[in-house]
N, C-alpha and C positions, 0 to 999 in steps of 0.2 A: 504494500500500500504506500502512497502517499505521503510525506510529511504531513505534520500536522499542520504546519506552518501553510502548505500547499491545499489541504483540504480546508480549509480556514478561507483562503483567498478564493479557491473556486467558490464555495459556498456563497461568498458575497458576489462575485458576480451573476449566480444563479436570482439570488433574494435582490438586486438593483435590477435584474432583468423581471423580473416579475412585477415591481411596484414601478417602474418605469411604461411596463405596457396598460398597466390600469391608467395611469397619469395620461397617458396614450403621447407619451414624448416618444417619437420613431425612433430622431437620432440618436438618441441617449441608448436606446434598448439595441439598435444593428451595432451602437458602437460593443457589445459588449460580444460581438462575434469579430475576428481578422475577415470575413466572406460571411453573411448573413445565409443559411439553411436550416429550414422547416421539412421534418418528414411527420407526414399523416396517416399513419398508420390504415386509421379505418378509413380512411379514402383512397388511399394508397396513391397519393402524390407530394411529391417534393415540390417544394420553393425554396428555388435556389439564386440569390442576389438577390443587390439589394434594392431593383427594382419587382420583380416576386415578389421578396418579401414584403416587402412596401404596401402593392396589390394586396396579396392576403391581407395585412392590420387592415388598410381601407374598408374593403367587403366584409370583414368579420363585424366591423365597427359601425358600418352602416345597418346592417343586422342586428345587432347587439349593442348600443352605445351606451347600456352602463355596464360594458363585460365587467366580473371582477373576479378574484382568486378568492378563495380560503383555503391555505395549506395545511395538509392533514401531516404528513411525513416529510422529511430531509433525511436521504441516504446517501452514504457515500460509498462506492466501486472505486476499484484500480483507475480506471478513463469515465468515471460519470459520477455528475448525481444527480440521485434519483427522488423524484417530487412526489409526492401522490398527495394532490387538491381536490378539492371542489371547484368548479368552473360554473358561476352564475351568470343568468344575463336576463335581458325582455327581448323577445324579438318583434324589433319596433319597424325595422327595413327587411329588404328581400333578404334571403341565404341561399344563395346562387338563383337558382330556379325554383326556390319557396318562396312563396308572397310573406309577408309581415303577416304573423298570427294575434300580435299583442300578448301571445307564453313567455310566460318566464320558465326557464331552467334553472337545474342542482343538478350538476354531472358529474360524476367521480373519473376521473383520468389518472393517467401517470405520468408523469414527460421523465424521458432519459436527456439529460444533458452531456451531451460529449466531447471529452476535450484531449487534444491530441499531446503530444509528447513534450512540445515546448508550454502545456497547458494553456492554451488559447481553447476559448469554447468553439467546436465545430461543426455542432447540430443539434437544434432541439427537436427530439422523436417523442412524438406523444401519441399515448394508444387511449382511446375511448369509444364507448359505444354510443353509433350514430342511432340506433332507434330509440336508444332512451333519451336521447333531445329531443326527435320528436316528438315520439309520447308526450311528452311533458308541454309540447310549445303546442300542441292539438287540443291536449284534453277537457281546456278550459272552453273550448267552440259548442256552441249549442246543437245538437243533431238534429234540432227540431226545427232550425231558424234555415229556411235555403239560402241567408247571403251565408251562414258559415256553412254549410254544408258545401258552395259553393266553391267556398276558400279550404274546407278541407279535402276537396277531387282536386284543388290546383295543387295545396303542398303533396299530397301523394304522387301527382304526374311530374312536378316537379325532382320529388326526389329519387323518383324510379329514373328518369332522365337523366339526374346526376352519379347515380350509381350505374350506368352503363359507360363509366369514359376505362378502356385500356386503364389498368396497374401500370403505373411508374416501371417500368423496368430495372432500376437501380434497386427497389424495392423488394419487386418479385423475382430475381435472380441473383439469387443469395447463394452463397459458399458455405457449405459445412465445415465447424470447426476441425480440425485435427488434434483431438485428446491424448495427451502424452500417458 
């Protein structure tokens, strides 16, 4: 493992990059990568730069504009650490091809933060599950009312639409480790 001295310092750039993206200061949070990359686990796409990057805070933000965190855990691995939050929001704008619901979400995630040998952070990989956002961004919708009935056949066709794009490639063409 690590110095202590070094799991100390990633740690803070893990916890600035966190209260920086609530602040929603861009600069401040790319600053805290050498190359700004996002891997999405349950979408299975990367944003990679730090015009991507940029794009995703945007859309997630117009989506969600009071996203916020509550961290449950802080771990540390050899090359990561490991987060496991809560990720809250209202979705008040679209989320790609979902219409604004006016739901709020509570999502439990995990983001691995990766940092390579000079310790520089090199990727924040975060796994969560996509149905139980919507769940949650729907279930407030009246089933009796056709304008939301309406609005919940769009976020369904919407998000069936957005889960047809090709896996990232980088993503789904993984290498087995070699166990000594």
């Amino acid at each position: 493992m690590p110095s202590e001295e070094v799991l100390r310092a990633r740690q803070r750039v893990v916890l600035d990059h966190f209260r920086d993206q609530v602040r929603q200061e861009w600069d401040d949070v790319l600053a805290t990568f050498p190359h700004p990359r996002y891997e999405l686990i349950a979408q299975m796409t990367v944003h990679d730069g730090d015009g991507p990057v940029r794009s995703y805070y945007q859309d997630t933000r117009v989506a969600f504009p009071d996203q916020d965190h509550e961290i449950i855990a802080l771990r540390h691995s050899h090359d990561a650490v490991i987060v496991e939050f809560w990720l809250r929001g209202t979705q008040l704008g679209p989320l790609g091809k979902v219409p604004a619901t006016g739901g709020r979400h509570r999502t439990r995630m995990t983001a691995f933060f990766v940092f390579d040998e000079q310790n520089n952070l090199v990727t924040e990989r975060i796994y969560f599950d996509q149905l139980t956002i919507l769940k949650q961004l729907v279930s407030g919708l009246n089933r009796k009312n056709p304008r939301d009935l309406l609005k919940l056949g769009r976020a369904v066709i919407g998000l069936l639409s957005m889960s047809g794009n090709e896996p990232d490639p980088r993503l789904r063409d993984t290498i087995p480790p070699t166990f000594a």
